[in-house]
N, C-alpha and C positions, 0 to 999 in steps of 0.2 A: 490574874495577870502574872503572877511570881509563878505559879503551876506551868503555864503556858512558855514562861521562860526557862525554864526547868527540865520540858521536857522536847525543846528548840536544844539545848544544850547539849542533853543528851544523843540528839537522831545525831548533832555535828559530831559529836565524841565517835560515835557508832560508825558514821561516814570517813574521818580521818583513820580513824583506822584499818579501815576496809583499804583506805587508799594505801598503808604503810602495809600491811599482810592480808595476804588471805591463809586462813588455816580449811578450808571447808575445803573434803576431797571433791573430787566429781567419780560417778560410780564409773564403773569398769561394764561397758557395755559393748559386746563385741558384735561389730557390723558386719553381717554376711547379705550374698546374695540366697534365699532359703530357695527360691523355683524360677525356671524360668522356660517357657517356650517361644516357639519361633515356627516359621514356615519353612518345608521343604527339606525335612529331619529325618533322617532313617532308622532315626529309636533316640528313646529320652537325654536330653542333656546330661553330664557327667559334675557335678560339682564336688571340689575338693576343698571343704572349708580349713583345713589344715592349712592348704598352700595357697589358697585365695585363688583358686581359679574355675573358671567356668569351660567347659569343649562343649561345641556344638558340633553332632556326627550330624554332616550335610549329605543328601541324595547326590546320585552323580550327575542329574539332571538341575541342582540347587548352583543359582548365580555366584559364588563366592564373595563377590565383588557386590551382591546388593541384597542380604542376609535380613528379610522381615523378621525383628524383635517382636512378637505380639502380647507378651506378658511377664514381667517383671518383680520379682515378689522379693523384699530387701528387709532388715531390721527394722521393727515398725521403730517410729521416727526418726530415724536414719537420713540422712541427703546424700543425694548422688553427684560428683562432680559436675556429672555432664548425662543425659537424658538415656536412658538405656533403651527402653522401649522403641522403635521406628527400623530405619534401614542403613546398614550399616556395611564398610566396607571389610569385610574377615580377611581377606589377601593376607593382612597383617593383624595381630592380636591389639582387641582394643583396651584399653587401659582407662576404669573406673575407680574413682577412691570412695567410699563410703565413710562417712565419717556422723558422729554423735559424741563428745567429749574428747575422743581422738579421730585417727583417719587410720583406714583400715583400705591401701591397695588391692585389686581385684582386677585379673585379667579375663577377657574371653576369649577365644578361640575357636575358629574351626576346622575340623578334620573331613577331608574329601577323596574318597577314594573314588577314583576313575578307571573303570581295570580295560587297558589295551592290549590290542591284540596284531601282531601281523608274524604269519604261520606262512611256509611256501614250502612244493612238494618236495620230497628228497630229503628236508632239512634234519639237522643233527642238533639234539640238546634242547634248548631253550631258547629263547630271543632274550640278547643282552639289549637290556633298555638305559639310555642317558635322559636321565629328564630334564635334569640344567639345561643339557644341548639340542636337546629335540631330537635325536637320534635312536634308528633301532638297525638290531646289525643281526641278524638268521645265517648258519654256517648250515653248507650242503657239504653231503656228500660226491658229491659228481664233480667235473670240470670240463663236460663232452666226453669223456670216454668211461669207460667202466662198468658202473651198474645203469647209469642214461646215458648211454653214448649220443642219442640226438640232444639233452641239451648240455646249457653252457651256461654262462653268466649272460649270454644276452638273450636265453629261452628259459626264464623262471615261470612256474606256476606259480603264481598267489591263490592261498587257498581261503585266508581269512586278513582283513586289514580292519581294525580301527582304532580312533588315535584319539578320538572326544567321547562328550557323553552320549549315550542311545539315546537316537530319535529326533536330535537337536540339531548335529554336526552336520552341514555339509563339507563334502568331498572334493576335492580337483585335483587332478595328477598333469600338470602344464605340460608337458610335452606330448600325452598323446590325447587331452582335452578328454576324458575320462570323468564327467560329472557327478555321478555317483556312480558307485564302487556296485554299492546292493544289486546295480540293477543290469551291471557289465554281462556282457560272456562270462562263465568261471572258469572257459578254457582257455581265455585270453594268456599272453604270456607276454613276460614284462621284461626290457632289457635291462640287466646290474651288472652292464661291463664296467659301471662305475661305481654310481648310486643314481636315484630317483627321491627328488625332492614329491612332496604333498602337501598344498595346501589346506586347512581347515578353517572352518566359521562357525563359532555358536556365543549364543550370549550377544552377537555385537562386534565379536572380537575376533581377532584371525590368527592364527597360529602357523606356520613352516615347520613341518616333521622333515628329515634326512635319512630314509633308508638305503642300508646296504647288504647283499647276500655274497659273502665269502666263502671260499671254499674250504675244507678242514678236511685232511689225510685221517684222521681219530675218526673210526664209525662207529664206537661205542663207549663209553667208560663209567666208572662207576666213583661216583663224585663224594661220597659220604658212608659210612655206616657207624651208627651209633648203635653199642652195644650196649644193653639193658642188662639184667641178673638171670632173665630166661627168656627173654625178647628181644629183638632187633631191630635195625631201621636200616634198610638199602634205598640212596637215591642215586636211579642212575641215568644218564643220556644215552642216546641213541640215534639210529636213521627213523625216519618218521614214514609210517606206511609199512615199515617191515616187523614181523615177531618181535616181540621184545620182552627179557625175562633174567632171573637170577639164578645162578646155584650158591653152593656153600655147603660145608662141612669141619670136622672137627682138625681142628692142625694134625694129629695124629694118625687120621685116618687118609685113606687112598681115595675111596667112593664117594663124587659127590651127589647131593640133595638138590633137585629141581622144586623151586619155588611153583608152588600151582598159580596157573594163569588166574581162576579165579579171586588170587591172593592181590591179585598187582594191577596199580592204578594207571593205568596212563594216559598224559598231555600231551600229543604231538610224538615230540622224539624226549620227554620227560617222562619219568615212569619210578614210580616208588612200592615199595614193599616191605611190610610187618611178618615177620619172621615170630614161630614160635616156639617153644618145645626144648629150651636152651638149656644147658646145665652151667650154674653160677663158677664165676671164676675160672673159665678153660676157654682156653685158645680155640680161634676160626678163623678161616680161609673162605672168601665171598667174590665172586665175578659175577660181572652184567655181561649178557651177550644181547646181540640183536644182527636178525637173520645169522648168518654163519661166522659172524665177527664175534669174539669175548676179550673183552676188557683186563687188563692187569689185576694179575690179584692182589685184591686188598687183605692184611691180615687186622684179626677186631678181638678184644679180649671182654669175655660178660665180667658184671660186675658180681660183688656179693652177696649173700640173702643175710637181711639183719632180721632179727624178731624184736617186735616189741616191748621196750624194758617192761615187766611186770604187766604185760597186755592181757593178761588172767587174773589179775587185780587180788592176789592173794597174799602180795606183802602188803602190811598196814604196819602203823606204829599210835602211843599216842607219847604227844609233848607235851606235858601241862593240860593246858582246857583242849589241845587241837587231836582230831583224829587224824592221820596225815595216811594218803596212797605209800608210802614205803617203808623202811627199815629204819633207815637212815641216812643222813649227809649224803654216805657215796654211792648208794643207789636210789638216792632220788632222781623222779623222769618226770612224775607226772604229781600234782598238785590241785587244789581248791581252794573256796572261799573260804574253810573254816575259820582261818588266821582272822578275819576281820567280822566274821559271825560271833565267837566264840569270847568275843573281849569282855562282856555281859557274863561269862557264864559256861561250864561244859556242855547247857542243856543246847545248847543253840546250835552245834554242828549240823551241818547241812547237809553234806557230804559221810558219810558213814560208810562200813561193811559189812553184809549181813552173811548169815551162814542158812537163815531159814528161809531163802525165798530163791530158790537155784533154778537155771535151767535142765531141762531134761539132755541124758548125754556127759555132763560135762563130768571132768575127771579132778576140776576144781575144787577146795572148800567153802568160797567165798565169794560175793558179787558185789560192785560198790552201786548204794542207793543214794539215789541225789533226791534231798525233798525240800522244796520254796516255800517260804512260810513268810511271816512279819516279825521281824525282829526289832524289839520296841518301837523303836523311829523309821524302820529301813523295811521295804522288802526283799528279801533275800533269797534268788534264785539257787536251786542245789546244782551244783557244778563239778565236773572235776577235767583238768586239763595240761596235757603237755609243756613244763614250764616252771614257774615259781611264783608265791605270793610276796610280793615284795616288801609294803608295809601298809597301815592303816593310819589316813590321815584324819582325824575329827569321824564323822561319818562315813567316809569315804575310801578305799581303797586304790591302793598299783598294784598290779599285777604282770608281770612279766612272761609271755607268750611265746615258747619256742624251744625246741632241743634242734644240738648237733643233727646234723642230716646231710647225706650226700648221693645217695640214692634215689630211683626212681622206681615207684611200687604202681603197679597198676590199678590197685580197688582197696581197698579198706572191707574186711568181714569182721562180725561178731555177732551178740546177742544183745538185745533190750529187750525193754518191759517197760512199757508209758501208760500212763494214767492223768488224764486233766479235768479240768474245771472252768467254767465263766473267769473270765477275766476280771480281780474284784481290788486290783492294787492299782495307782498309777495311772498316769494317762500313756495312750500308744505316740509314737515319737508321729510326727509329722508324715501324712501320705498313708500312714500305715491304717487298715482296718482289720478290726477281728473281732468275734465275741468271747471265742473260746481261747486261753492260753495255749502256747502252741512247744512242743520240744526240737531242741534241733542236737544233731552231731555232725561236725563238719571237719573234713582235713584240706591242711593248706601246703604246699610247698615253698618255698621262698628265696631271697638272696637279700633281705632283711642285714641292717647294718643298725647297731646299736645306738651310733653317729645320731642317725636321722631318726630311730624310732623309739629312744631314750630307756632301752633293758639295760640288759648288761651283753657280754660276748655270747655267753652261753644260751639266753633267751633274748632275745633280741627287741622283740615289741612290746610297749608298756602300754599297758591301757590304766587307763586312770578315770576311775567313777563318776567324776567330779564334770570331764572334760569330755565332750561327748565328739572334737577331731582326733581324740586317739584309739575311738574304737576300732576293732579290726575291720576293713576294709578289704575284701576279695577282689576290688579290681584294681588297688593299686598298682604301680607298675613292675612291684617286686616279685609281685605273687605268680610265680611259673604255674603252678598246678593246683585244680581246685575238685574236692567232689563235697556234697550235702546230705544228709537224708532229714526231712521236717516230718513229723510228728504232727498232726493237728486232731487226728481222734486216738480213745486209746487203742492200746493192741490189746488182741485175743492172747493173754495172757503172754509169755515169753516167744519173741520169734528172734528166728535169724535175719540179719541186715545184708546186703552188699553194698557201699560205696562206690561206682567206678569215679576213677579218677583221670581229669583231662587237663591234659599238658600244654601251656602254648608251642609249644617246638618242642623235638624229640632229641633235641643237643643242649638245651634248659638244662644247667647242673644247678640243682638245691644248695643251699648250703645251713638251712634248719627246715624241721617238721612242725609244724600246728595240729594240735588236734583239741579239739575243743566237744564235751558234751554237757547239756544245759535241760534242764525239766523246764525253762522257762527261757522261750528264744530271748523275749527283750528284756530279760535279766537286766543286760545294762545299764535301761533306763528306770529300773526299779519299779516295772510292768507284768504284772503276772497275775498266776491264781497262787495263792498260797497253801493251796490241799493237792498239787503239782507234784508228780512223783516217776522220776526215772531210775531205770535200774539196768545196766550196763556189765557184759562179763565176757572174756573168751576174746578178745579183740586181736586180730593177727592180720599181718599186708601181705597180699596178693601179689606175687612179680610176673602175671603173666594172664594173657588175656585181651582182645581187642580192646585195643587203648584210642579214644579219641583226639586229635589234635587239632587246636583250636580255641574256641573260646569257650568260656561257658556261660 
């Protein structure tokens, strides 16, 4: 009876105070969405667990408005505000919190591209499109007299019109009761002595487009040129149906350079052309013509040719236990993990330079070896990369990703030598399969802000061991330009590489370089072979060269 009291006394003791504090943390468990599909996708979801958001790239035949969720995959026991999976309306970004200890915001989103079209004979340029207003407005050349003296604004050819998604949309143009468009005369001619409304239907839903075709004295001009270090970019407009083409030459010179026709792209009365063969930093003079009309000349200056600081990798230093890619302080470029290999001990560099294992050719003394191994508690990928090692926290490392850069290089060249093994560290990050460890070397261009990606000015993005949102990310929205080369078997001893390198736009100014080379892609996640060995030499950018624009 007294034990029994005793130990009534003590749960109250226990309980009173639970009521006055609690000391007991709750763990740090962070709520993401890890996967998600859905119906009617044009390629995989986009998730940014950094920013807590999901894009769904929708088909252009996908309802906006009624977006099938079919699988949902979140922080195992995690809860969702509100039901993710089902049908949902995207028009507008929907907003989930995830929450386990805390709450963790997450939005979704969809992105839908619809590409319209309405082209009429004669036209000049491009179609200026309103999509707030529902409006598209084509400028011709003619007005009844001149190059089509028979027509006018109320005798247009329409050569192509559409204004919804293929296959879905029906058509009606009310005035002259014109059902579908596909299946008209294409000689028919449409009167724009004012404008021509269009009605559309799809989904359910009905849309009013406003076109108008105006007339424009301009029958050719040249809208842009972005001058490269040895390349160029002409985009010009023009009459649609007529020759259409570039010249250019050196400001100093008399004679100009016709662009070959097979050089130059054209859309209607759009039309673009990559010029090459440029000499860095000197003045030029570029005109669009089209039929016997030429455009004002534009003057464009190339830019510089930089080289690669120490891109022959033949300054090395050591500091203490570290072997380090440079001299010193002020011509440090490019950097490794050694800083946090190395803490244990000299044996542990990862990163090294060898003098006995060269490629053929080279004029060099030295090549840097990157080799992954197990460093007591860690696997440690051999690396070396554009940037600085920042500091080493407990187990784990920052790392600071990025130099100065203002130029655009069209390919990345050099030399490796890869050698791998079964993958025998680590588990592979989620989605990922492989058996064999794999190498990668990648360059990035960027407009990276220290603000949001926590380096400093001069290297800009911090990746942090620990944290697996600040790995680097290629499709971020900063990354202007991206090229790869992976490694998955070895090479026949030392080859030459090329990188090409694709821009999103050819008016993209950089403002830092990434280059990153790794014996072990998922290094990051402390995933590899540890008898993993790259060997890298000779590395120099290309300024010239069909360049793709686009995505990668």
């Amino acid at each position: 009876m007294k034990r029994t009291a005793i130990y009534l006394c003590m749960a109250w003791a226990l309980a009173a105070a639970g009521c006055l504090h609690n000391d007991i943390p709750y763990p740090v468990v962070e709520c993401r969405i890890e996967s998600i599909e859905a119906e009617g996708l044009s390629g995989a979801a986009v998730i940014d667990a950094a920013a807590g958001t999901v894009t769904l790239p929708l088909l252009e035949t996908t309802d906006i408005r009624n977006v099938r969720i079919t699988r949902a995959a979140i922080t195992d026991k995690a809860q969702a505000s509100h039901e993710i999976e089902g049908t949902h309306d995207l028009s507008n970004p929907l907003h989930v919190v995830l929450s386990l200890y805390a709450d963790y915001p997450w939005t979704i989103s969809a992105e839908q591209n619809i590409p319209r079209q309405f082209a009429v004979e004669g036209q000049v340029g491009v179609t200026e499109w309103d999509f707030a207003l529902r409006t598209a407005t084509a400028y011709v050349g003619y007005e009844g007299s001149g190059d089509m003296p028979e027509y006018g604004p109320s005798k247009v050819r329409v050569q192509s019109l559409k204004l919804g998604p293929a296959g879905i949309t029906r058509m009606n143009v009310p005035a002259e009761g014109i059902d579908d468009f596909e299946e008209r005369d294409p000689e028919q001619e449409w009167n724009f002595s004012s404008y021509r409304n269009v009605n559309i239907e799809f989904h359910g839903r009905e849309e009013q487009w406003t076109l108008y075709v105006r007339y424009t004295d301009t029958k050719v001009v040249l809208r842009r040129v972005d001058g490269w270090t040895r390349t160029a970019w002409f985009y010009g407009e023009g009459l649609s149906g007529t020759t259409l083409g570039f010249r250019y030459r050196r400001a100093d010179e008399e004679a100009w350079t016709e662009v070959p026709s097979s050089d130059i792209t054209v859309d209607g009365g759009s039309f673009t052309a990559q010029i090459h063969g440029l000499e860095p930093e000197t003045d030029y003079e570029a005109v669009a013509w089209s039929g016997s009309d030429d455009s004002a000349v534009t003057a464009f200056r190339t830019e510089a040719e930089m080289p690669l600081p120490n891109g022959d990798f033949e300054n090395w230093s050591q500091q203490g236990n570290v072997i380090c890619p440079y001299l010193g302080p002020s011509d440090k470029f490019w950097d490794s993990g050694n800083w946090g290999a190395t803490t244990l001990g000299p044996e542990y560099n990862i990163t090294t330079n060898v003098t006995n294992d060269l490629h053929s050719g080279t004029s060099g003394r030295t090549a840097a070896r990157m080799a992954s191994r197990w460093v007591v508690m860690k696997f440690a990928a051999g690396n070396i990369f554009t940037g600085e090692y920042f500091k080493t926290e407990g187990t784990h490392g920052r790392v600071n990703f990025g130099r100065r850069f203002t130029l655009h290089p069209a390919a990345l060249r050099g030399w490796a030598k890869f050698d791998n093994g079964k993958i025998n560290r680590g588990e592979l990050p989620k989605g990922v399969t492989a058996e064999y460890d794999e190498g990668q070397i990648y360059i990035a261009l960027g407009t990276w802000k220290a603000a949001d990606f926590g380096g400093s000015d001069e290297s800009p993005v911090q990746v942090y061991s620990k944290d697996e949102k600040t790995f680097f990310d290629k499709n971020k929205p900063e990354v202007v330009a991206y090229g790869e080369k992976i490694y998955r078997q070895p090479t026949d001893g030392w080859e030459p590489f090329e990188i090409p390198i694709t821009w999103k736009s050819s008016d993209a100014v950089p403002t830092h370089i990434i280059i990153v080379c790794s014996a072990s892609r998922w290094g990051d996640y402390f995933v590899g072979c540890d008898s993993n060995v790259m060997l890298v030499d000779d590395f120099e950018l290309l300024w010239d060269g069909k360049v793709e624009i686009g995505k990668w």
